[in-house]
N, C-alpha and C positions, 0 to 999 in steps of 0.2 A: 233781767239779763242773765244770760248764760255761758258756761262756759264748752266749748266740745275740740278736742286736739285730734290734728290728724300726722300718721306718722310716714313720714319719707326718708328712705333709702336714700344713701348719701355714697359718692365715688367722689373723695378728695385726691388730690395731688399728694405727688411726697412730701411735699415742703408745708402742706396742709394738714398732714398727719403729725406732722412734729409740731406742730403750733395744737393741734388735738390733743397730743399727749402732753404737751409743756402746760393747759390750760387744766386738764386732770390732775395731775400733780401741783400745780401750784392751790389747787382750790384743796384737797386732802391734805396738803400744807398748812393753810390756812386753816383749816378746821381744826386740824391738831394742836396747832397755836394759841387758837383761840380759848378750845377747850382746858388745854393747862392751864392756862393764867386766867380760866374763870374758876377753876378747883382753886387753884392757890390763893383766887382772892377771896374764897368764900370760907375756906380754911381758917384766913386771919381776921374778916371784917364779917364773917356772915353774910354775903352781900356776894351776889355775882361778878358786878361790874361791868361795865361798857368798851367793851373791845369791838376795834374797828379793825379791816384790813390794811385801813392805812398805817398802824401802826407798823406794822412787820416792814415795813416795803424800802425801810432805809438800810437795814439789818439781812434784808435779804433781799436785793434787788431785782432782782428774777421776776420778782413776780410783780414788777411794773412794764413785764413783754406781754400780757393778756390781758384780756379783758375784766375792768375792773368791774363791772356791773356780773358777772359772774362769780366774782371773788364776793358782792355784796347781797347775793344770795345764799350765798355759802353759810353768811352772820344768821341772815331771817331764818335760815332753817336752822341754824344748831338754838338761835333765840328761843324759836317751836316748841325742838324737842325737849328744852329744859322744862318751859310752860307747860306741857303736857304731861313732865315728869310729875308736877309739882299740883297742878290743878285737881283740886279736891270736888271739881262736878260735876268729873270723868267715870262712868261707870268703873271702868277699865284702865289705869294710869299705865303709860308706857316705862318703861325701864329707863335709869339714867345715860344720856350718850356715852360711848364708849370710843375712843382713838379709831381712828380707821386706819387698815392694814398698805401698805403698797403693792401685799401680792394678791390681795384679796376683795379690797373694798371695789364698791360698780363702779368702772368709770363714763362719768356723764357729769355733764354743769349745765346749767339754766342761765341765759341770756334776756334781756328786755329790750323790750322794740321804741328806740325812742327816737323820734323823727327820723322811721324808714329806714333806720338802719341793721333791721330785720327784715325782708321781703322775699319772697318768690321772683322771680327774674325770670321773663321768655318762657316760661312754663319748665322751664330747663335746667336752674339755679338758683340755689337759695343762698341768699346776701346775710353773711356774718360777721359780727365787729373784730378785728384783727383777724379775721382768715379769708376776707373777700368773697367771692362767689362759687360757691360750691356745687358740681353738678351733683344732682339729683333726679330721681327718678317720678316727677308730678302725675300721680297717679290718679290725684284728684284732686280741682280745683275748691279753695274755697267761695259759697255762694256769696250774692249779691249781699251786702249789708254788712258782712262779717271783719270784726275789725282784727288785726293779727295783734296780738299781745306778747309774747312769749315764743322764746324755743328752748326746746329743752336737745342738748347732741348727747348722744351717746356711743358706745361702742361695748359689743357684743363680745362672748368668748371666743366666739370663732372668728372675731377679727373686723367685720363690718361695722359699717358706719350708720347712722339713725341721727334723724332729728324729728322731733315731737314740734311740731308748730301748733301752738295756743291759741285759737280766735274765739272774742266777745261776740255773740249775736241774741238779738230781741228773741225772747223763747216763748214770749206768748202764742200759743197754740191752742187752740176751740177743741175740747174735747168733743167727740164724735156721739151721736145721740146712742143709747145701750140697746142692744139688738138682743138677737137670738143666735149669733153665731161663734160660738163659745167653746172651747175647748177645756178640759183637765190634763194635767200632764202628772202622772207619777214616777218617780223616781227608780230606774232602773239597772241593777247593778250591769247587767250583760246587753242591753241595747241600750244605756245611755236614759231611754222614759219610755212608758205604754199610755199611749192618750186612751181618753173614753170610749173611742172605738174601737180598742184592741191594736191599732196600729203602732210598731214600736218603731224605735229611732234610728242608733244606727248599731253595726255592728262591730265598725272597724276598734279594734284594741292596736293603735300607733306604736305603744314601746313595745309592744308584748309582737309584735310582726317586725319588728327591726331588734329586738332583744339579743339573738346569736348575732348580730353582726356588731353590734354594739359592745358585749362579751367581748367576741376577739380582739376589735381594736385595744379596748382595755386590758386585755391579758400582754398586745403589745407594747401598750405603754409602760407598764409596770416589770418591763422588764428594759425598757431604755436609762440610761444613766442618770441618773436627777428623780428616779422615782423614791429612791430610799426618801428618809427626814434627815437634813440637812446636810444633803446632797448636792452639789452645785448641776445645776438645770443645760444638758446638753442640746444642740441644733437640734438632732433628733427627737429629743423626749418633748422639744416644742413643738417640731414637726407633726408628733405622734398625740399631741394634746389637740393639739387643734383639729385633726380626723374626728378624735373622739366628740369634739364641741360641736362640730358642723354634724354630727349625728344625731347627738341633743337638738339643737334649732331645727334638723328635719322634718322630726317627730313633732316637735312644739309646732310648727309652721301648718304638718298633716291637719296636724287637733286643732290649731284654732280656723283653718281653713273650713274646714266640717261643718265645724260649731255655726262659723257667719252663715254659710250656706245653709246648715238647719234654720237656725233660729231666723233670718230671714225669711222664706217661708213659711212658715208661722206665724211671723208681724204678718205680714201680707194678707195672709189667707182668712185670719180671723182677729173679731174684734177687741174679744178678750178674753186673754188667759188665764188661769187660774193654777196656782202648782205647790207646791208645800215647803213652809221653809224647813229647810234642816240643816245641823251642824256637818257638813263634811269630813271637816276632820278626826270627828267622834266616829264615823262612818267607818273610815277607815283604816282603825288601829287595829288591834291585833285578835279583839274576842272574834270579831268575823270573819279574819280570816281572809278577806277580799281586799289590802287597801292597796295593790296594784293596779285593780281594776277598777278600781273607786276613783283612784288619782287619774289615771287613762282616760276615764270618762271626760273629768273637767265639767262635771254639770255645773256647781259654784259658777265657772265663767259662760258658761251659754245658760244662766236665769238672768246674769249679766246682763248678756248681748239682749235677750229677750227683753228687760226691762228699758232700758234707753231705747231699741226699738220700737217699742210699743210706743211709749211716750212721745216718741218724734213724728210717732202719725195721728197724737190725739187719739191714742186706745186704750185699753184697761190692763195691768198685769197687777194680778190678785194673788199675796202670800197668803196662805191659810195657814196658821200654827202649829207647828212641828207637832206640838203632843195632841193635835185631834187623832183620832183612833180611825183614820181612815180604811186600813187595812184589816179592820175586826167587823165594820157595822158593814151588814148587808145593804145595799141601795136601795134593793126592792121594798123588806118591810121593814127594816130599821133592825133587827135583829145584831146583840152583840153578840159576836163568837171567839173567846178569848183565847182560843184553839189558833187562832192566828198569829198569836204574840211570834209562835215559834218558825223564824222563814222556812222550815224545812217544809212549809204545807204550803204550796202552790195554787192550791184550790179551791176554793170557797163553795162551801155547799151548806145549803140553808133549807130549814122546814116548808117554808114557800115554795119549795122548786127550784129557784135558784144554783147553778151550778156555773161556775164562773172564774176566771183566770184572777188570781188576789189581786193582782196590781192592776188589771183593769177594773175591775170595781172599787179600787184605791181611786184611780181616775175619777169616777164617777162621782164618787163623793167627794171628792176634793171640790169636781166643778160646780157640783150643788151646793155647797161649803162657800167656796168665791161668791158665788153669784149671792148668798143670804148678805153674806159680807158685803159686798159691794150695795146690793140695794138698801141695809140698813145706815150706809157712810154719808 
């Protein structure tokens, strides 16, 4: 079994927004509750303890108007992130939770579907416990088989509404017998990738084409009343925030719109990829020089897209190991050229004759790289 969420656009009422926000806040209530009085018991007994939402709900009534199967999510995840704090067979252990802010923390809570009282409605409205039926935007059905488990609502800076609806469905999938139709993709700071055939991705840079107007809205916020620190926050300086948020999700919407439409084509087209993993955010700090256009790109999220796409058609996407030397060895005769290390050389030019754009021959060996990999797995 598997899991895959899809996300719908949500246009509540007013009287649905106040039940949205009273369900935010009471659940970052809860958290905060709960969190105290596991410091304080761990303080005195060692010992975290078993804190329920039910306890709070006599002490503070409120939050017996929302949904409680919301409020009992809220437990499982702070449960989590202690577990994870604390789990010594975590490569990586996460940080201990911390309070979450009312001006700051995301607001969203997670709901469960227990006899239907989660659903899609008429293709038109999504059914949720204490807020009824919500229109929504059904942009896509789910298939046949698929059981609804979860919704996760949300609401954005610029003020929209989102539900993540959660469905179980059978994932067994027949992978697809291995061909010849293969592609490499190397990582490319100014088109996004150049595949093995020299073909590169895309060009568009999102913030960097909406940058000046993003600038000014922001030079006029910061000049609205509530911009100082601990300033009380004017209609205006709301007003002026929220221009600037719906600027942010324009951009974000540009990029990943892109992304589906690339890396869909690519599932499609071939049976399997092959691309190199690499750290991103090592990418992008400060010795290169490039981490606006590194972040712009978004490759991390369309190797993403790429890989659950591939998978969903029974095809192959093949990581090769950050540190192979793809951009040193020649494809032709194998030749290392350590003249490469440095990005300012473009070119690769080899005793063979060889003469060759670096990242497309980066391509090249990547895809001969996957392919050894894949057929030694």
């Amino acid at each position: 079994m598997a899991n895959k969420a899809i996300k719908y656009r949500l246009y509540p009422t007013d009287e649905q927004r106040i039940m949205f926000a009273k369900t935010f806040g009471c659940c970052r209530k809860v958290y905060n509750l709960m969190l105290a009085d596991k410091i304080k018991c761990y303080d005195e007994t060692k010992e975290f303890g078993k804190q329920t939402p039910a306890m709070y709900k006599d002490e503070y009534p409120y939050l017996k108007e929302v949904d409680s199967l919301a409020l009992a999510n809220v437990q499982l995840n702070l449960q989590s992130a202690i577990k994870s704090c604390f789990d010594k067979g975590r490569k990586k252990r996460n940080r201990f939770p911390v309070f979450k802010s009312a001006k700051h923390s995301k607001r969203s809570y997670t709901t469960n579907n227990q006899n239907g009282t989660v659903g899609i409605i008429d293709n038109a409205y999504i059914r949720l416990p204490k807020i009824g039926n919500v229109k929504a935007v059904i942009h896509r059905e789910p298939e046949d088989g698929w059981v609804l488990k979860s919704a996760t609502v949300s609401q954005d800076g610029a003020g929209s509404y989102f539900a993540s609806v959660l469905f179980v469905y059978d994932a067994s999938i027949e992978s697809i017998p291995l061909s010849n139709n293969v592609i490499g993709l190397d990582y490319s700071s100014a088109h996004l990738y150049m595949d093995d055939r020299g073909n590169r991705g895309t060009n568009h840079k999102y913030f960097k084409e909406s940058q000046e107007k993003l600038a000014r809205e922001q030079r006029r916020l910061s000049r609205r009343k509530g911009a100082r620190k601990g300033e009380e926050k004017s209609r205006n300086y709301n007003k002026q925030y929220l221009k600037v948020n719906k600027i942010h999700r324009h951009i974000a919407n540009q990029r990943l719109d892109n992304l589906h439409k690339t890396s869909t084509a690519i599932a499609k087209q071939y049976d399997v990829v092959c691309v190199e993993s690499l750290n991103m955010k090592a990418i992008s700090n400060k010795k290169y020089k490039n981490g606006k256009a590194t972040m712009d790109n978004g490759y991390g999220i369309f190797l993403n897209m790429l890989q659950y796409k591939l998978e969903d058609r029974g095809k192959y996407f093949i990581k090769v190991p950050w540190n192979y030397a793809s951009s040193q060895i020649c494809h032709n005769c194998g030749c290392v050229h350590s003249e490469m290390k440095d990005l300012k050389n473009r070119t690769i030019e080899c005793n063979c004759g060889l003469k060759m754009d670096r990242d497309q021959n980066a391509a090249i060996n990547i895809r001969n790289e996957g392919l050894r990999l894949l057929r030694e797995a």
